[in-house]
N, C-alpha and C positions, 0 to 999 in steps of 0.2 A: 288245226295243226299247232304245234308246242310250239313256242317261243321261245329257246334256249337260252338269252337274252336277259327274262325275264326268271329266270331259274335260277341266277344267282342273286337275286335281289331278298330281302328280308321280308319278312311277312308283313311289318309296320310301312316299309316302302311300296309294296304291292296293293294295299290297302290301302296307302293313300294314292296311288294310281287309278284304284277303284273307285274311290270319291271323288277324285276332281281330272283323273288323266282324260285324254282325248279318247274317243269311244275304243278304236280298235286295244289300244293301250289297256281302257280299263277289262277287254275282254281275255284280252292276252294276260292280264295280272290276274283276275279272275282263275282263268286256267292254271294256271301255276298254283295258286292257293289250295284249287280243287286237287291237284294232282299230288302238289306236297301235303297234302292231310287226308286227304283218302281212305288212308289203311289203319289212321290212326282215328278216327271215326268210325268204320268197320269195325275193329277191333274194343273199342267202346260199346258198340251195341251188342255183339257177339259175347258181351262180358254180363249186359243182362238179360240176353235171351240166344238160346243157341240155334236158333229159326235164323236160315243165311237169306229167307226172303223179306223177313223182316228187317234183317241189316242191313238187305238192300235199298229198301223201304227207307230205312232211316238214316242212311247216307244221303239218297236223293234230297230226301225232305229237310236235312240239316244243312244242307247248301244252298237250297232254296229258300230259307230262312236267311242264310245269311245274303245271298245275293239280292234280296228283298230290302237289307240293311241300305243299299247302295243307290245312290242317283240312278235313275229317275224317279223310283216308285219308294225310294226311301231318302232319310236326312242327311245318309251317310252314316260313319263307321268311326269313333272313336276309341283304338286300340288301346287300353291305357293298362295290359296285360299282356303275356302272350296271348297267341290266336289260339292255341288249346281249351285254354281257360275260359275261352268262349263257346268255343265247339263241344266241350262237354258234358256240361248239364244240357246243350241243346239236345244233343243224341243220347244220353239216360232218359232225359223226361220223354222224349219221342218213343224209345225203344218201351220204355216201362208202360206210356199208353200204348201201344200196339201188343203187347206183351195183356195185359189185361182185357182189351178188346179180345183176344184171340179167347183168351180163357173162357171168356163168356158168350162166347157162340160155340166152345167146344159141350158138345152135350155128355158124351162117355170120356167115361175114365181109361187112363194108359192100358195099352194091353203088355201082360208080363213077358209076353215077346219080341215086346218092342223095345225093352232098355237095353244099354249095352249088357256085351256077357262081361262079368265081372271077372274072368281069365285072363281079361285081355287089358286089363286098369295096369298100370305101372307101381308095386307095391310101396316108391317114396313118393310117389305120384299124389298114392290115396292118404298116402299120412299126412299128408302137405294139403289136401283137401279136405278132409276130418278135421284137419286142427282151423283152417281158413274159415269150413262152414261153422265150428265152432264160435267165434267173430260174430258180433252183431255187425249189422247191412252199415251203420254208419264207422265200426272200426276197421273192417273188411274194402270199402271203399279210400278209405284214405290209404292203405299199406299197398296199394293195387295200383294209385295216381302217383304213391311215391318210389316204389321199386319197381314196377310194372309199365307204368307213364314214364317214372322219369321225372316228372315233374318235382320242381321246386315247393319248399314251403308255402310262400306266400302266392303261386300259383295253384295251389290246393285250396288255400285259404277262398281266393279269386273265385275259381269254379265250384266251390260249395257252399261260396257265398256267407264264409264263418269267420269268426276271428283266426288269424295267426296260432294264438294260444290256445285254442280249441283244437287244431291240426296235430300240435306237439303233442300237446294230452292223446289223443287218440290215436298217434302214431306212437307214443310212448309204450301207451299199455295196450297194443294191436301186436308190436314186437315184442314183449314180455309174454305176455298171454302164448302167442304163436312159441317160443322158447321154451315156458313150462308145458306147451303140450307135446313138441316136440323130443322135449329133455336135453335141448342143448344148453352147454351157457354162455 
């Protein structure tokens, strides 16, 4: 059962209830971490694979990663980022091997009745995706953690594990690019 209690506390405060709180404490801040980040892990893997048992897959197994981080069975948790920045690359890398695994036990190829009918695509929808898949996988990831996530700079920087100045550049010319293909300015 929720701990409403524990719902207004900060992710950095729940995390360190999970390190060092008294058990029920750390299970009750557990819950809350799980519960406030959820959809935003979901929605992660759903971003590189659009298999919703995979996403479920890789939500389980991203929490269990992190609660693994935690006393007893771990050193503990030093947050020195947001908690996104963490959960991130945990659920791409998790989804992207689940995502590969599937590919190579699939033996046939799509059948042409099985993609969407293309009647039913939204026409800014599809321009908006022609110009995105246009984007290489590391310009397309960055414009997705900062107008889609939400996330900060140096919280992009964080979860892709890049320089700062690497983020700018790629988010620089990710919204240029997107611009020229769109024809806005």
């Amino acid at each position: 059962m929720a701990n409403p209690r524990f719902d207004r506390l900060s992710d950095a405060k729940l995390v360190e209830l999970c390190n060092s709180g008294r058990r029920q404490d750390a299970v009750d801040a557990f819950d809350s971490l799980y519960r406030r980040h959820r959809d935003y892990v979901t929605r992660v893997a759903l971003r590189f694979s659009s298999d919703r048992e995979i996403a479920a897959d890789t939500l389980q197994e991203t929490f269990i990663y992190l609660l693994r981080k935690f006393p007893p069975s771990g050193e503990g948790l030093v947050l020195s980022a947001q908690l996104r920045s963490l959960l991130y690359p945990v659920a791409r890398n998790l989804t992207l091997t689940a995502v590969r695994r599937q590919r190579s036990d699939r033996d046939a190829d799509v059948e042409p009745d099985q993609l969407p009918d293309p009647r039913t695509i939204d026409p800014e929808y599809e321009n908006l995706a022609k110009a995105m898949a246009g984007l290489s996988d590391s310009h397309r990831e960055v414009l997705l953690l900062r107008f889609v996530d939400g996330m900060r700079l140096k919280e992009i920087a964080d979860a892709l594990d890049i320089p700062p100045g690497t983020v700018k550049s790629r988010l620089h010319f990710a919204v240029g690019a997107l611009r020229n293909r769109l024809g806005v300015e």
